[in-house]
The first five atom37 places (N, CA, C, CB, O) and aatype in JSON, in Angstrom:
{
  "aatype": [20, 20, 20, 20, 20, 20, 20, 20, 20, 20, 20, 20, 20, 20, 20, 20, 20, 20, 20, 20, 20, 20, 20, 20, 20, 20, 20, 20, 20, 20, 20, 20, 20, 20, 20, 20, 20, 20, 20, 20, 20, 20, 20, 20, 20, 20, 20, 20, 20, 20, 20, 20, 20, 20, 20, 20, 20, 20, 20, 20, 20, 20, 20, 20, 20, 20],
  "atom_mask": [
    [1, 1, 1, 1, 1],
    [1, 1, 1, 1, 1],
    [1, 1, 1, 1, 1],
    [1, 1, 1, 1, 1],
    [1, 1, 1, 1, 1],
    [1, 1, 1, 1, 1],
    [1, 1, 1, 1, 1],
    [1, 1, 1, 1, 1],
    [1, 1, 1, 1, 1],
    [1, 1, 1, 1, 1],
    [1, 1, 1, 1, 1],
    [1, 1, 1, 1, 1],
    [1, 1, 1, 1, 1],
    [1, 1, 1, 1, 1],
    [1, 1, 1, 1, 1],
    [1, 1, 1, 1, 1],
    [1, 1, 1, 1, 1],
    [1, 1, 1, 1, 1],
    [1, 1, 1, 1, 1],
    [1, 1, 1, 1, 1],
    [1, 1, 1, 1, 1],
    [1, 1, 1, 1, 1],
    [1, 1, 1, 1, 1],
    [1, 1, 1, 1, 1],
    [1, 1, 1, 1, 1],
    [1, 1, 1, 1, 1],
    [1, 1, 1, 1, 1],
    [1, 1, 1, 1, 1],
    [1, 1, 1, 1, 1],
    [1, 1, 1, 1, 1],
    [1, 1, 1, 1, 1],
    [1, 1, 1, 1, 1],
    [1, 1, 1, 1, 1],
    [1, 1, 1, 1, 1],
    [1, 1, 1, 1, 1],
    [1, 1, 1, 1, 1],
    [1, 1, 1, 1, 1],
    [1, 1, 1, 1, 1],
    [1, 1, 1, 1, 1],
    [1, 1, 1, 1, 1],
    [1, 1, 1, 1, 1],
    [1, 1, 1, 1, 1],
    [1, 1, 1, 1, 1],
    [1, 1, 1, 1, 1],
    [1, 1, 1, 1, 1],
    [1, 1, 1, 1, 1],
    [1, 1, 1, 1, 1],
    [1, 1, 1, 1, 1],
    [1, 1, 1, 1, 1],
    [1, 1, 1, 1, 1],
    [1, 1, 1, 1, 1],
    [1, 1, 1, 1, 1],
    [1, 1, 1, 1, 1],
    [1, 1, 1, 1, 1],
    [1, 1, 1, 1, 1],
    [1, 1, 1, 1, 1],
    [1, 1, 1, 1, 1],
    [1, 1, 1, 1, 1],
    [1, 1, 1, 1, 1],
    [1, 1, 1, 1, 1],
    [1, 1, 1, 1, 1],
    [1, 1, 1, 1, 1],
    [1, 1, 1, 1, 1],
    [1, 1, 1, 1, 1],
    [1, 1, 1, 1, 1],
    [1, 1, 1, 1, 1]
  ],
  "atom_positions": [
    [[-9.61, -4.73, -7.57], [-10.43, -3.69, -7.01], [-11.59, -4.36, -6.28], [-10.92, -2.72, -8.11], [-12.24, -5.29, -6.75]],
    [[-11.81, -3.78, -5.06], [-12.44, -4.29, -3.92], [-13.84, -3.12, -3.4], [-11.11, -4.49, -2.7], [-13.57, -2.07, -2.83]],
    [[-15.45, -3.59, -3.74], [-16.09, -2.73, -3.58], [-17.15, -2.95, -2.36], [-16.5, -2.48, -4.76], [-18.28, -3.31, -2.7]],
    [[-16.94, -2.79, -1.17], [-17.61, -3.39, -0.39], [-18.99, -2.03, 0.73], [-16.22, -4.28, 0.47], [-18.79, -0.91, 1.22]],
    [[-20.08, -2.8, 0.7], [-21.21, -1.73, 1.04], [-21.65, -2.7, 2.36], [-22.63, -1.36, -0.39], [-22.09, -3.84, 2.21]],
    [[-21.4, -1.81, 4.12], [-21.64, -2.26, 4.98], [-22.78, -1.43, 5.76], [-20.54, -2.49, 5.47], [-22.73, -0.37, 6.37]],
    [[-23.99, -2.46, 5.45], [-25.27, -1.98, 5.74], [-25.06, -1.68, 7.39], [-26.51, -3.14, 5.3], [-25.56, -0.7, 7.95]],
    [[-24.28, -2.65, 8.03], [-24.22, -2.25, 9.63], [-23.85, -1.27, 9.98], [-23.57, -2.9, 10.41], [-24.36, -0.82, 11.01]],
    [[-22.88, -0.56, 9.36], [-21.99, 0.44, 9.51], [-22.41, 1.99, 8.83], [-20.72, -0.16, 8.91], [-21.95, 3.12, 9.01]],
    [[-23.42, 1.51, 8.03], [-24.01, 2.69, 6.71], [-22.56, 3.48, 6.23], [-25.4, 4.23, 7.49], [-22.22, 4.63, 6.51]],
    [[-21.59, 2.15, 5.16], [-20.8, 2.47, 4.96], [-20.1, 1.94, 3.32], [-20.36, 2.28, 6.11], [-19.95, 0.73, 3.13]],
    [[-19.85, 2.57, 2.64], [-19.36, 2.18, 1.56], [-17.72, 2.36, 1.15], [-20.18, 2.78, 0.73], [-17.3, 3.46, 0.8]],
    [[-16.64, 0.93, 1.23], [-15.37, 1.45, 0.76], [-15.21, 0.64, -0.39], [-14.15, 1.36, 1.77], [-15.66, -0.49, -0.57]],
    [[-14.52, 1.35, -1.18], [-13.61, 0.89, -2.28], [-12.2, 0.54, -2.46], [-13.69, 1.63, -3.0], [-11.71, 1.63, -2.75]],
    [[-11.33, -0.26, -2.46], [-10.23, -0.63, -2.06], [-9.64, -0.66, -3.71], [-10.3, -2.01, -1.05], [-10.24, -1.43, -4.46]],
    [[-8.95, -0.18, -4.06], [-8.22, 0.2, -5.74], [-7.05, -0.55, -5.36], [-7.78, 2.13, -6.32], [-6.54, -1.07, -6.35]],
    [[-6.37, -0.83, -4.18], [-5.08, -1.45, -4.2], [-4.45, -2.24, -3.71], [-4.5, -0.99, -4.1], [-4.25, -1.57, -2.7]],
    [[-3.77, -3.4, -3.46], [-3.98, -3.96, -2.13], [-2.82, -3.57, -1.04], [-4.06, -5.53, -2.29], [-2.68, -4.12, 0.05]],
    [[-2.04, -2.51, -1.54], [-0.63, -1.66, -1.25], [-1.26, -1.57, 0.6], [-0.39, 0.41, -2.48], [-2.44, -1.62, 0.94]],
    [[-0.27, -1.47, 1.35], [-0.47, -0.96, 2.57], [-0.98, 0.02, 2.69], [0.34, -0.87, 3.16], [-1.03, 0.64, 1.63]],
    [[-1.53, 0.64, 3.74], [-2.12, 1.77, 4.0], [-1.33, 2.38, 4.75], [-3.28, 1.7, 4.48], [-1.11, 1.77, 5.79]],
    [[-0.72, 3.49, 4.63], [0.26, 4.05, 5.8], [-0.4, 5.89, 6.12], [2.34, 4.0, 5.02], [0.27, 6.61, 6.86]],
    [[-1.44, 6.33, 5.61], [-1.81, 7.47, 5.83], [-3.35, 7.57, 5.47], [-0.94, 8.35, 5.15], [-3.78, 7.11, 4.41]],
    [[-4.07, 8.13, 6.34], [-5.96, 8.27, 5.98], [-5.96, 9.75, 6.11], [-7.36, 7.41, 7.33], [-5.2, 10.35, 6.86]],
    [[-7.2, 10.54, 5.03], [-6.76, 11.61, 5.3], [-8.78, 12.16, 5.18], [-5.26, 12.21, 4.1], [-9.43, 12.04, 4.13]],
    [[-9.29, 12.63, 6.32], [-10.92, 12.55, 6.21], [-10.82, 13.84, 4.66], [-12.06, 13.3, 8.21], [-9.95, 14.69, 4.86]],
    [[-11.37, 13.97, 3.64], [-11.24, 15.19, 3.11], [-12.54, 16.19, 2.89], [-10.61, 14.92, 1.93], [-12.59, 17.37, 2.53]],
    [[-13.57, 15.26, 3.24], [-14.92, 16.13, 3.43], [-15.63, 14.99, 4.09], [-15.76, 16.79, 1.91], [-15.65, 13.79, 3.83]],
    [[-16.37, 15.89, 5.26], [-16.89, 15.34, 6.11], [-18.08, 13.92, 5.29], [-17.51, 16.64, 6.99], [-19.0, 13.88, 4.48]],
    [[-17.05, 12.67, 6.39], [-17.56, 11.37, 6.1], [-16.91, 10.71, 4.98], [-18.95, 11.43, 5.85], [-17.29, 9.56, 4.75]],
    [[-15.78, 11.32, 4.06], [-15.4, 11.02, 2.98], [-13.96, 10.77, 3.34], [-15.75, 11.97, 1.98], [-13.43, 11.79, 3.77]],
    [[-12.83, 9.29, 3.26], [-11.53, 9.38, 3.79], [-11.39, 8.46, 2.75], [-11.1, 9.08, 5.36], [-12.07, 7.54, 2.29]],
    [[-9.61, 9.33, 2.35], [-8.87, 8.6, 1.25], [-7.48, 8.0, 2.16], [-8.43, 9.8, -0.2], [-6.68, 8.61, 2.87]],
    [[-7.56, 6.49, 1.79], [-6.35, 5.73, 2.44], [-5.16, 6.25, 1.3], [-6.61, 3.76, 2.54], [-5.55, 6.41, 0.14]],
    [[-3.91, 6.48, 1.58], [-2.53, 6.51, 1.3], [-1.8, 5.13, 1.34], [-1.91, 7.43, 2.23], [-1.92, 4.28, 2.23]],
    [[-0.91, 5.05, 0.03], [-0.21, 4.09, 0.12], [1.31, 5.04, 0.47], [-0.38, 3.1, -1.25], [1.28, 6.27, 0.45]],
    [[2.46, 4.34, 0.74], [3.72, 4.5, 0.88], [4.21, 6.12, -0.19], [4.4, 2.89, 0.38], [4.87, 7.11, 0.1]],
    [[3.65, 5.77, -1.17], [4.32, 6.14, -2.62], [2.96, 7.59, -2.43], [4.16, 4.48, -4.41], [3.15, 8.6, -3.11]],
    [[1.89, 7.54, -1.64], [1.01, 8.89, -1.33], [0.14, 8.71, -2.64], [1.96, 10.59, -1.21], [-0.38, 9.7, -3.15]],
    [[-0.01, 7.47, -3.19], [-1.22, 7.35, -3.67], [-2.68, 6.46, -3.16], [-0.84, 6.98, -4.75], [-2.84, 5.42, -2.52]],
    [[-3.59, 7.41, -3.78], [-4.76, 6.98, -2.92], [-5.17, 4.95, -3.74], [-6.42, 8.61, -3.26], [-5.34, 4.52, -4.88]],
    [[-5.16, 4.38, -2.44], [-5.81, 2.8, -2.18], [-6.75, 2.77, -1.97], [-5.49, 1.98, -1.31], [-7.46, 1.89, -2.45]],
    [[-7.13, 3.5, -1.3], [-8.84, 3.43, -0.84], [-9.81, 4.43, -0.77], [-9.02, 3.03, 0.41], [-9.35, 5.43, -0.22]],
    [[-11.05, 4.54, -1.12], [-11.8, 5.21, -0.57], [-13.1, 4.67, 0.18], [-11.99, 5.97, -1.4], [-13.83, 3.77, -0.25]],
    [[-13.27, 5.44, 1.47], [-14.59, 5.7, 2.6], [-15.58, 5.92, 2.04], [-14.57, 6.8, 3.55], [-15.37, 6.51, 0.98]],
    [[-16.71, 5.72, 2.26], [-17.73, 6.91, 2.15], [-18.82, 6.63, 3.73], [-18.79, 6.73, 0.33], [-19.25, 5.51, 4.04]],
    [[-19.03, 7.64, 4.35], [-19.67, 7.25, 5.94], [-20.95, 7.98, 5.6], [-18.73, 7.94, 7.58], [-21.09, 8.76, 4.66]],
    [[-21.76, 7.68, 6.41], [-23.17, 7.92, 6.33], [-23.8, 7.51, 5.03], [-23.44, 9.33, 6.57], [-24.72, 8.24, 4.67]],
    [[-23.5, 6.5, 4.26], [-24.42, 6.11, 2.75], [-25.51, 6.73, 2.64], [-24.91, 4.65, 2.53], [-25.71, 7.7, 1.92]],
    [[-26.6, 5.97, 3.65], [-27.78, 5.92, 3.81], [-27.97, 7.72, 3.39], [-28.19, 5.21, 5.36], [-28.89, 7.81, 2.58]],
    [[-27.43, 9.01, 3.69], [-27.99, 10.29, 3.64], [-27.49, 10.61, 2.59], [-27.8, 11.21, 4.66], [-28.01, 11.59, 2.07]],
    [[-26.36, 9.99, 1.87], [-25.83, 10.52, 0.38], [-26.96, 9.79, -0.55], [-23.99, 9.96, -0.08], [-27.45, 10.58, -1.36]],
    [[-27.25, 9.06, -0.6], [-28.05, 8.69, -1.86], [-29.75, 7.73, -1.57], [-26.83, 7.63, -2.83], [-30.37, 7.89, -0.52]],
    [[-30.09, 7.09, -2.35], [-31.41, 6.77, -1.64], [-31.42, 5.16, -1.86], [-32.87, 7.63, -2.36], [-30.59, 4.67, -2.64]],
    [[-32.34, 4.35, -1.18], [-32.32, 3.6, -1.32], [-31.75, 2.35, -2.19], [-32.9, 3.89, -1.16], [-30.89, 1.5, -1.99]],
    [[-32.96, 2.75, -3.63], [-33.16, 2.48, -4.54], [-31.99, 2.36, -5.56], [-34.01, 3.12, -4.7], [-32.22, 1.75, -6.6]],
    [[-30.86, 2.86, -5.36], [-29.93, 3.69, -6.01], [-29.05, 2.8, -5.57], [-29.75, 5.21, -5.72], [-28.3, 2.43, -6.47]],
    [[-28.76, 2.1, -4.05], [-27.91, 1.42, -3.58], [-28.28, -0.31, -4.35], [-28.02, 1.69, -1.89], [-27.39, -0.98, -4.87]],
    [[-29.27, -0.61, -4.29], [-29.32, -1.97, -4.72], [-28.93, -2.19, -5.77], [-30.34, -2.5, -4.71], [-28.45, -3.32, -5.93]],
    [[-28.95, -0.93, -7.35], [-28.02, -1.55, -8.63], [-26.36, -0.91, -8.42], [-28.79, -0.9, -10.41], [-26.0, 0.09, -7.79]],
    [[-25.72, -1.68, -9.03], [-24.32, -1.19, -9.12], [-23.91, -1.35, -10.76], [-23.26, -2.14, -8.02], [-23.7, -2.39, -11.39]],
    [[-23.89, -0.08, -11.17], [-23.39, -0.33, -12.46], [-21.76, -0.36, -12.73], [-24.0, 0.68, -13.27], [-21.05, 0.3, -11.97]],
    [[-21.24, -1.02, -13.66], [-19.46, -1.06, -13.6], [-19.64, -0.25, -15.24], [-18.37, -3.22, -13.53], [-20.77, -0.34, -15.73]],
    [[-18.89, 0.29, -15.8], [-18.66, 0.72, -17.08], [-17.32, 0.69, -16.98], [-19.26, 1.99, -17.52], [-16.85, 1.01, -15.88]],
    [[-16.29, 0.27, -18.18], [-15.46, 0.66, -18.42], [-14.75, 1.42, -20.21], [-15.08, -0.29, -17.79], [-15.15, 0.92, -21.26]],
    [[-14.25, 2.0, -20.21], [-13.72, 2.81, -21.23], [-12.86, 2.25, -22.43], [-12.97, 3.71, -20.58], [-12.42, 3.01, -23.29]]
  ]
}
């Protein structure tokens, strides 16, 4: 799993798979889920960062797992 935040772009994706991408689908504005073959989601978009959340919020990244 691949979590990458592009300040140039004011853009945040997450990559869950390294499966091809054969379908993107926008599902709320600024928000696009990549498709693998099999129509499960590999990736997610997020566009405009900077207006979803604030600064401050972007510099920690917490991981938790279950």
């Amino acid at each position: 799993m691949k979590l990458k935040i592009d300040k140039e772009n004011d853009a945040l994706y997450l990559r869950l798979d390294e499966e091809n991408i054969i379908e993107s689908e926008e599902v709320q504005p600024g928000v696009i889920l990549d498709f693998d073959k099999d129509n499960r989601v590999v990736g997610i978009e997020i566009l405009s960062l900077s207006t979803r959340t604030t600064p401050e919020k972007l510099r920690v990244l917490q991981f938790e797992t279950a």
